[in-house]
N, C-alpha and C positions, 0 to 999 in steps of 0.2 A: 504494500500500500504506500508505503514512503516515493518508492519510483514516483508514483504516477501524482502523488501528492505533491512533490518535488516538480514535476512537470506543470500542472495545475498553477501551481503557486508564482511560476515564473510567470508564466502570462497574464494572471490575476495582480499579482503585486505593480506590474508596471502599469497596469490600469488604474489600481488606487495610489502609486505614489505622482501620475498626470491628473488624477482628479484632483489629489491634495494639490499637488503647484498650482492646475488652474485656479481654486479657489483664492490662494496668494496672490496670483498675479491678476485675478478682477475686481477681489474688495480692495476700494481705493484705502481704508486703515493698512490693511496689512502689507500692503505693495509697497509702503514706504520702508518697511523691512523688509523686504523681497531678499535680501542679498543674504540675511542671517537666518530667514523664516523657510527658504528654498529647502536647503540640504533638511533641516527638521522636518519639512513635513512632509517630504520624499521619505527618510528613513522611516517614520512612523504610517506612510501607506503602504510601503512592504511588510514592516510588521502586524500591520491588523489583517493585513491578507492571508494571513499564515494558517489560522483555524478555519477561514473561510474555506481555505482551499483542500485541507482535512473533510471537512464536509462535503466536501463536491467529488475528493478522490472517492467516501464511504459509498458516495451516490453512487457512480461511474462502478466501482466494482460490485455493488450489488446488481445493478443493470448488468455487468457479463458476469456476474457468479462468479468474479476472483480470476475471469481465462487471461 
């Protein structure tokens, strides 16, 4: 399950650490810290990705029964 949770995860995580940037780079507050706020909230959309993508491997192998 880790393979495929590992695979899951990569493509998922790069989706939520672009959602996080986007949010930075359109609320005019935050954008004035773009430069400090960037790298955080990148690292922190990879990590909330991490269980998400646990969940979606359990799905994925129950749909092929583990093949």
């Amino acid at each position: 399950m880790l393979k495929v949770a590992v695979l899951v995860w990569i493509l998922i995580g790069v989706i939520g650490a672009g959602a996080a940037a986007l949010v930075v780079l359109t609320v005019p507050s935050l954008s004035a810290n773009a430069m400090k706020l960037l790298p955080i909230v990148s690292i922190a959309g990879f990590v909330v990705t991490i269980p998400i993508s646990l969940v979606i491997a359990k799905m994925i192998l129950a749909q092929t029964k583990g093949a």
